[in-house]
Each structure stands twice: as C-alpha cells, then as structure tokens.
N, C-alpha and C positions, 0 to 999 in steps of 0.2 A: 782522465778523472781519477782524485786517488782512493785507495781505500773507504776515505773517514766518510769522503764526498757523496761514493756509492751508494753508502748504509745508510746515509740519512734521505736518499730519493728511495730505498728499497720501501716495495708497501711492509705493513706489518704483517707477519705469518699471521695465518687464521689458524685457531686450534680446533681441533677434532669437535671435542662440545661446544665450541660457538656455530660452527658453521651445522643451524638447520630452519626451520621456518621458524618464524617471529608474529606468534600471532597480534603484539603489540603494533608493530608495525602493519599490521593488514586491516585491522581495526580502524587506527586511528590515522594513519595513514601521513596526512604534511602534521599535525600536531608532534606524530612522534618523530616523523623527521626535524624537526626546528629543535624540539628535546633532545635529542640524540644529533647534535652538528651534520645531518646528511639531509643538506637542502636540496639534494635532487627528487625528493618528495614534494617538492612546491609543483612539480609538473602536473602533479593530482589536479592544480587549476584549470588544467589548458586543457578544452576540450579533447575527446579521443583519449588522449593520454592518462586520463582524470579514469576511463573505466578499465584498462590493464595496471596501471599504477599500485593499488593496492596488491595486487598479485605479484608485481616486481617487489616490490616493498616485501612483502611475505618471504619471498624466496631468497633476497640477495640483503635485505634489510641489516640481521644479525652480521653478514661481514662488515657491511658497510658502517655501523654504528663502533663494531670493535674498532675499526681501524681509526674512524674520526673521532673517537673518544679518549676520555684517560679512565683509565681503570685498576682498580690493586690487585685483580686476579680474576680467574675465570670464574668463580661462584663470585663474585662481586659483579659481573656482565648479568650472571645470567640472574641473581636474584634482582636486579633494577630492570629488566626485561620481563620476568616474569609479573612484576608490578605493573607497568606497563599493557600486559597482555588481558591481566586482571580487569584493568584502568576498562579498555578499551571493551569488554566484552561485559561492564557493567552501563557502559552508555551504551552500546545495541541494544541489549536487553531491555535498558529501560527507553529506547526508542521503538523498541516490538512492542513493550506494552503500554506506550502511549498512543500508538498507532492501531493497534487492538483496540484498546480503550474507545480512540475516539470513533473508526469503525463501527463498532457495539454499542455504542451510544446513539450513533446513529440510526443501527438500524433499528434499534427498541426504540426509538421517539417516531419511526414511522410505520412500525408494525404496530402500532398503538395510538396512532394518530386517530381522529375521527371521519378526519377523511377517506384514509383508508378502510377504516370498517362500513365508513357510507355505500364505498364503489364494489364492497365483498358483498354487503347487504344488498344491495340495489341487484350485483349480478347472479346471486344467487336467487334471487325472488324470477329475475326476469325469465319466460316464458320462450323469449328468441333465444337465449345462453342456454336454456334449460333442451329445446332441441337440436343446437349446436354442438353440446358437449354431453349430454345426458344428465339423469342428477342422483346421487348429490353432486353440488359443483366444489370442489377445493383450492383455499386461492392458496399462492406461495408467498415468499417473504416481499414485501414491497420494494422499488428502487427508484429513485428520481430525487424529488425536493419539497419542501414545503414552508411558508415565510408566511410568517404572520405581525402585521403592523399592530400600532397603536390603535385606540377606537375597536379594537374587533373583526377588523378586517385583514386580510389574508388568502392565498391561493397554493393549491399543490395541484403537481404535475406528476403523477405516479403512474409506475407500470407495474404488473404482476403476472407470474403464471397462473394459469386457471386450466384444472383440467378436470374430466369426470369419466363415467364408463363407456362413452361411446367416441370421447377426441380430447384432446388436450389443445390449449394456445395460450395469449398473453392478452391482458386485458391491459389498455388505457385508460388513466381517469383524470381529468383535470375537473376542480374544484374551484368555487370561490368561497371565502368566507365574510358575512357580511350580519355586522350587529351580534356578533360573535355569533350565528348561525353557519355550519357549512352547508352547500347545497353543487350538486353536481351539473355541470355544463357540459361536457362530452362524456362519453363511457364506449367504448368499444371493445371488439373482441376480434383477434386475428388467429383465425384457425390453423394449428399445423397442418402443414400441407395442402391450403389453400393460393392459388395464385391470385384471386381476388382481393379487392378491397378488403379493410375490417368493417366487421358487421358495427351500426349502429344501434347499440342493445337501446341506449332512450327513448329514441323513432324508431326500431325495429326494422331498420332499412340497412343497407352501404352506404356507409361513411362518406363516398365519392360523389352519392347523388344532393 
C-alpha cells in the first residue's frame, strides 16, 4: 500500500481539547448523532443499548463527531458542541419542568378535591379512627385518581396517610359523585403494623367481614 493510500484510511488525530465528554451528545443523544454524521447513535433505538448509549455518546462522542465532521479549527468543534450541549440541556430542563408541572398539578387538583376532604372529614370525625390512631388525626398528601363525567357524575379512588398520637397507617377512600354531589362508598383504614384486614371506618367493622 503506498504512502498517499495509508493517509487517507489513517483516522484523523484527535487533539488534546477535543478529546473529553460532550454533554451535547449525552443530552441529545441520536439527534446529535444524525447532526454530527455519527449514526452509531441510532443504536439509542434498540433496546438495552438505548440505556448505556447516552454515556457512550458522552464519553467517545467528541472523537467521534471530530473525525466524521469537517471543521476549520478546534474552537470552531468546540463552539458548535458547546451549542449543542446548551441545545440539549435546554430540552431536559424544560422536560423537568413540564414534568414538575404536570406532577404538581396533579397533586393540587387532588389535595383539593372534595372528595378528598370528604374521606379527611368523615375519618377524622370517626370514633373507630379516633381509637385506632388517637386524635388529632392528620391525613397526608392524597394519591390515586379522580374522573369526573358530564351530568355531574364522577368517582375517586384515593389513598392517604393518616396518622395520630397513639398509631399511624393509610386510609382508603373510594367515592362516587352523583348530581354533582360526592358521597363515600368505602373508607378504610390500615394500621402500621397490623397483620389484619383494614378496618371499615363507615361500619366500623373489618373490611374482610
């Protein structure tokens, strides 16, 4: 093979300031591979490969972009790299806080719900929760769901901590709403550290009977 032959299969030298992480590349991952000609970022697809990818991409990215690129100099790599990294760390960001957002929207529409304050009210009034856990009773942030139709009608499925000075545990409460009235159909209450059934606070029995 002759000289001229060699030099052109030789890779390209990497320089000292290209070669380190690329947070563009870890970011954005096959976008910035398809931008940067190094489509061995499409393997981001393929399962498995799709959750180390991004950390290959981070670490070996900047070689691999200098070499399959054309560039006028090493501050010309590195300021369309640093765009790039910008690029990429302005869509996390703004998928953190749409993801916040929707999160936090969620839990205010059911910390605030009526039916949640029905099954706070109903288990704080009640007399079997009031011996179970002492009182005052304190509920926690709600979790589950709640859907509400046209007409007025609607059901939630919610659970909560409830705890007071003598036990803590988690309260059940399904609801229905109807004629835009809520009104509570189960309410229970599972004591820590109980192996029993949860108590039925509405019949003031076990849930099981």
């Amino acid at each position: 093979m002759s000289d001229a032959t060699a030099a052109n299969v030789e890779p390209k030298p990497i320089p000292a300031d290209v070669d380190r992480w690329n947070w563009g590349a870890f970011f954005l991952n096959w976008i910035w591979g398809v931008g940067n000609n190094t489509y061995i970022a499409l393997l981001t697809f393929i399962p498995i490969f799709g959750l180390v990818m991004p950390f290959v991409l981070g670490a070996k990215g900047s070689k691999w972009a200098w070499r399959n690129g054309r560039w006028d100099s090493v501050e010309h790599f590195k300021r369309v790299q640093r765009r790039w990294a910008f690029c990429g760390l302005a869509v996390w960001a703004a998928g953190f806080l749409l993801f916040a957002g929707t999160v936090g929207g969620l839990f205010h529409t059911l910390k605030h719900s009526d039916a949640y304050a029905l099954g706070v009210s109903r288990l704080q009034s009640s007399p079997v929760a009031a011996a179970a856990l002492g009182t005052p009773i304190t509920a926690g942030f709600p979790f589950g769901n709640i859907s509400v139709e046209a007409g007025g009608t609607g059901k939630a499925d919610l659970s909560f901590s409830a705890s007071g000075p003598k036990a803590s545990g988690k309260a059940y409460v399904v609801a229905i709403k109807k004629n835009g009235v809520w009104s509570i159909t189960r309410l229970a209450l599972q004591v820590d550290g109980s192996d029993g059934a949860p108590i039925d606070i509405i019949g003031g029995r076990d849930s099981s009977t």
